[in-house]
N, C-alpha and C positions, 0 to 999 in steps of 0.2 A: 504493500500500500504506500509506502514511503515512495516510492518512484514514479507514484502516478501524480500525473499533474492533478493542481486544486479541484478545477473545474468534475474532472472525473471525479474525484474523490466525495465534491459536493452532488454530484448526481447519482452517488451512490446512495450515501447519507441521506437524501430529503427524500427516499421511501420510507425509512424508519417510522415510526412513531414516536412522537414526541418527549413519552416519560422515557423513554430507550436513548434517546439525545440528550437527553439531562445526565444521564451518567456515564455517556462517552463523552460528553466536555472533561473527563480527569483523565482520557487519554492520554493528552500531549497539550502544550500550551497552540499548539497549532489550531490542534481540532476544537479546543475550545474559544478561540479568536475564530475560527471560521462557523462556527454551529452558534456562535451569540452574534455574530454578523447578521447587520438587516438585510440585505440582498440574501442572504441564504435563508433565514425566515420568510422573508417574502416569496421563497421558492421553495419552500416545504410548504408552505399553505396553499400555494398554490397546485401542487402537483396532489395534495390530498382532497380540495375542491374540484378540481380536473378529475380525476379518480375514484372520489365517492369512496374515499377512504380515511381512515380515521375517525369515523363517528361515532358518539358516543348520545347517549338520551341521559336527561337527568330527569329523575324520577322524584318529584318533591310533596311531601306532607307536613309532617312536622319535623321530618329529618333528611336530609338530601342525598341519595343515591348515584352513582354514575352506571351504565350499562354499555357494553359495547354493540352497536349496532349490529354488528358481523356475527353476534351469535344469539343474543336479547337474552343472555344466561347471568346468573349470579350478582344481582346489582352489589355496588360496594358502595359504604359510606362512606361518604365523603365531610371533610375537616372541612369548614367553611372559615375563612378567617374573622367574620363580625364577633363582638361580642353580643350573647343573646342567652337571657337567663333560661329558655325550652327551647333553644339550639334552633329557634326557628327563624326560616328566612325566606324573603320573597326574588325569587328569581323574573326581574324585569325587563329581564331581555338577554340576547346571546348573540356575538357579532363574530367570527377569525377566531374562535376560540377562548374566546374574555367572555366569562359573565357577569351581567352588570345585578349587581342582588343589592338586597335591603331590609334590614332587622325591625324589631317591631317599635321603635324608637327613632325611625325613619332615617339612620347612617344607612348610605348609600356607598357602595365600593365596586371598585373594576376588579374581577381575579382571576384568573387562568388557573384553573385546576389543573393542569397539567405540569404546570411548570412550581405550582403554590406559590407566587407569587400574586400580591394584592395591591390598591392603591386605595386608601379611603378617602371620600371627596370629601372636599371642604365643606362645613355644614350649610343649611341653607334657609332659614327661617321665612318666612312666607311675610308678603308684606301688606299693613293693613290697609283693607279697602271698606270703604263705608257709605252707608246709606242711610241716608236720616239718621245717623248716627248707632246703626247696627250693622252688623258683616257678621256672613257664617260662611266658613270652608267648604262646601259642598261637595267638593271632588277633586279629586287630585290624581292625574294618570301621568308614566313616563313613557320612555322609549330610548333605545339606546341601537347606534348604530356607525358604521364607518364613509368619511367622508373624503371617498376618493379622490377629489380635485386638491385638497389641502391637506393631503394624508394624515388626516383628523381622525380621531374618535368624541362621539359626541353624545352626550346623554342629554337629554330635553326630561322637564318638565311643567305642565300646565295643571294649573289650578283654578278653579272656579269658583265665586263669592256670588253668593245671594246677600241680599239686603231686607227690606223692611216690602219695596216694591218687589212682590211675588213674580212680577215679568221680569225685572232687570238683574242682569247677571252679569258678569266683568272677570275678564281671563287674566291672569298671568303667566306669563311662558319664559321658563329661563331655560338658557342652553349651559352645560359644561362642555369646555374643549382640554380636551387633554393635553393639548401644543401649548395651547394659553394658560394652563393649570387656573382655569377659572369660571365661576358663574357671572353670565351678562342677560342682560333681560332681553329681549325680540317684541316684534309688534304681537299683540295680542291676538288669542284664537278667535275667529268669527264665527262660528259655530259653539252649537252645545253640545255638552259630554253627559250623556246620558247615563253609562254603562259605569258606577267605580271597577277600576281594577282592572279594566280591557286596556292593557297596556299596547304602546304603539308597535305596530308590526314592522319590520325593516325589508324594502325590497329592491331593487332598481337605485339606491342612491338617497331613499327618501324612507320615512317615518310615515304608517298610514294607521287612519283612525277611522272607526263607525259612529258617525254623527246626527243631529239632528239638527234643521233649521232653526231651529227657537225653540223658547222657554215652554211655550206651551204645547210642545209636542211630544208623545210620548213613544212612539217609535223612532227609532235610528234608521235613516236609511240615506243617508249620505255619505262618500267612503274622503275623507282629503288628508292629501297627502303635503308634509311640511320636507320641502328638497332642505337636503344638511351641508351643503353647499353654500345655497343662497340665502337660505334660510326664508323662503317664498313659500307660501299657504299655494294652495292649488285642487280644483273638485277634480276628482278620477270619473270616469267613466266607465259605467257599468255596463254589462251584459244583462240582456234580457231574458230572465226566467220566463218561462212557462208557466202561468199561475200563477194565482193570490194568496195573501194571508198567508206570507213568511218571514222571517228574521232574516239577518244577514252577522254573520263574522268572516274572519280574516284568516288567513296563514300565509304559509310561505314554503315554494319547493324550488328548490338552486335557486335563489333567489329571482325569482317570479311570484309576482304577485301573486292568492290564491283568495278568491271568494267562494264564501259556502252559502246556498241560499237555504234554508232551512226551515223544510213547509210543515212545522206543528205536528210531529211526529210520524209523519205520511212517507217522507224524504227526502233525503238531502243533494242537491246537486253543484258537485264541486266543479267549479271554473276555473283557470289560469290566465294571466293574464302576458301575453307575448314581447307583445310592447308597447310604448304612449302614443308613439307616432301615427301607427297606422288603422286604413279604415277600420278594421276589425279588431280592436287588439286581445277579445278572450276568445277562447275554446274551452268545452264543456270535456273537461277530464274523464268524468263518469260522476253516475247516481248510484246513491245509495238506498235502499227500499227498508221501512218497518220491518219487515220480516225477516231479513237478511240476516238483523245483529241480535244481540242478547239484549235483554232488557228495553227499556223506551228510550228511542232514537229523539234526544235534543240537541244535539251536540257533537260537530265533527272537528278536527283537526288532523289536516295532513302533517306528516312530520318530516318523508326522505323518501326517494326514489331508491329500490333494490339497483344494485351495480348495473345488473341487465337493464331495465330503466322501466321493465313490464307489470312492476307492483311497487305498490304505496303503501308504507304504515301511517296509518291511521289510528288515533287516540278517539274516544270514544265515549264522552261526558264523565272523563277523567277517571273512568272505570276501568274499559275495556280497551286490550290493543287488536288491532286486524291488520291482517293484509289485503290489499284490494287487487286483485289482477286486471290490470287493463283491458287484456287480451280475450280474458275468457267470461271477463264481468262473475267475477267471482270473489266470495269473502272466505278467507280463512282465518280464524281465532289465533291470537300468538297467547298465550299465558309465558308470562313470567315468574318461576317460580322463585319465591320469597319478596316479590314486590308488592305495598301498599295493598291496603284494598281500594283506597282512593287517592288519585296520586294529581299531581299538576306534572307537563312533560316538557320540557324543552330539549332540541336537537344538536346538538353543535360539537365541532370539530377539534381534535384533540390538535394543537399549534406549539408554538416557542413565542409569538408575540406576548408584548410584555404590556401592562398594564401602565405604561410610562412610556416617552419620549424618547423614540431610541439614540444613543450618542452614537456618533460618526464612528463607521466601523474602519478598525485599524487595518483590514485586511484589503488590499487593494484589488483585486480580483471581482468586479460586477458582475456574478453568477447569473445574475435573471437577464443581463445583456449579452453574456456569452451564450445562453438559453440558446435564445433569439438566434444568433448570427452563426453559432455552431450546433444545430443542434443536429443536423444529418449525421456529423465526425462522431458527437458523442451516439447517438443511435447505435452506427456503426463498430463503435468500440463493444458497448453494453451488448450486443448480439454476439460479442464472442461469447461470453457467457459470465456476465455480469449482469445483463436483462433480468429484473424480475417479473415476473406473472403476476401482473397486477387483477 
């Protein structure tokens, strides 16, 4: 190994797994200057998004599990770093392997369970709004997600105050950036937050919520999306269900938007969404029927496409897991055994991104540009037999 150039070396290395690269950084001062290098992070995440490898589900109740996608066997508990006197914590969001969580005294942290590394935000007390000389809190949702134009990580959250007037209501929206280790306020939400706790979904670049036109509405059915870029409000554009008298929530698969239209236990038809630009941008994934699943059908969440791309796990009013086969329109039951009996799920990717600002890596070698410009030489190399079967 010592005589293979960097580049090989790093294209060996960024199939691992992640906790397996935490403890070959005590190889050699090399491999630990190249394996905490951002170009080389940035291309182990990559090649495990490209690959549909390294996934893990976190399985959350009142104590937080990890599983590995690739087998949905043995969850493990996981050390969370908040402090929390019933160990419990709210997982509000998952972005490159960081999840962004929150104890019940509302400290807020970024933490890569792969790496155990954490970063707790700055606290953030809410600021008072008043009406006639009363203000109540009424909701308060986040979201947390990566903002590729300014290689940012950014956590939002908005807040919503009632007063004395039962129509008037008043947002506040603060963003944290990780680049700027700080909370700044943004133009207010224009819409109402119906839902406590449906926290913002991340997909395309932007933060999406299920909203309502106003105060006095009590269905959500507007979906807007807050870009983490520009930091611009913007209504999404839905897809037309067949039929009345349903809900609406969110997911997410490869980061594509995913809407579930959700007809009052009848069923559920899940959409994806392509792209913003163009005429059509969803397609109807598949339906799911009453009779299919276990128990009463309120609640779907896609979670990750199998390797093949032919079946979807699906979470299941935080009960139940399935698979859905695209193909065959078909549900198969996943039981996991020793998990919850009611869990919350989130999906995300086992990484080396840190929870912090990366410093300028010493290692001169820009692995994700040599990618790029060599990647036939390296192909060619790995097929002697170096290639793994991904």
């Amino acid at each position: 190994m010592s005589n293979l150039p960097p580049e090989m070396i790093a294209a060996i290395l960024c199939r691992l797994p992640a906790k397996e690269l935490v403890f070959f950084r005590c190889v050699s001062k090399p491999w630990c200057s190249l394996i905490d290098a951002p170009n080389f992070i940035r291309l182990h995440l990559r090649h495990s998004l490209q690959t549909s490898s390294n996934l893990n589900l976190i399985l959350k109740n009142s104590t937080a599990y990890s599983v590995s996608f690739d087998s949905l066997e043995a969850p493990k508990e996981l050390d969370h770093p908040l402090m929390c006197y019933n160990h419990c914590i709210k997982v509000l969001g998952s972005c490159n392997g960081l999840l962004c969580i929150s104890n019940v005294v509302n400290d807020v942290a970024l933490w890569n369970p792969s790496t155990r590394k954490h970063l707790v935000l700055p606290s953030l007390p809410f600021e008072l709004k008043r009406y006639y000389g009363t203000c109540t809190c009424r909701v308060y949702v986040y979201g947390f997600g990566y903002d590729s134009i300014h290689d940012d990580y950014k956590v939002v959250r908005i807040a919503q105050f009632v007063g004395a007037d039962p129509k008037a209501f008043e947002s506040e929206v603060k963003v944290y950036s990780l680049r700027q280790k700080s909370w700044k306020r943004i133009k207010d939400m224009p819409y109402f937050i119906l839902y406590p706790g449906m926290n913002g979904v991340f997909a395309n670049g932007a933060l999406h919520w299920v909203v309502s036109e106003n105060f006095d509405s009590n269905i959500a059915n507007i979906v807007v999306s807050l870009n983490l870029a520009t930091l611009d409000y913007s209504e999404v554009l839905q897809p037309e269900p067949v039929g009345t008298n349903f809900d609406i929530n969110l997911g997410v698969l490869s980061d594509c938007l995913c809407l579930m239209a959700n007809f009052r236990r009848e069923h559920t038809d899940v959409w994806v969404m392509n792209k913003y630009s163009v005429k059509e941008p969803w397609t109807k994934l598949f339906s799911v029927a009453q009779h299919e699943v276990v128990g009463i059908l309120r609640y779907l969440k896609p979670l990750a496409y199998s390797k093949s791309g032919n079946e979807v796990l699906v979470v299941q009013d935080d009960r139940e897991l399935f698979c859905y086969d695209i193909k065959h329109k078909q549900v198969k039951n996943v039981p996991i055994c020793g998990a919850p009996l009611i869990f919350e799920v989130e999906i995300f990717v086992e990484s080396l991104v840190p929870p912090h600002v990366s410093r300028t890596s010493n290692v001169n070698m820009d692995y994700e540009n040599e990618e790029q410009k060599d990647g036939k030489k390296r192909d060619d190399f790995l097929s002697e037999g170096f290639k793994l079967i991904l």
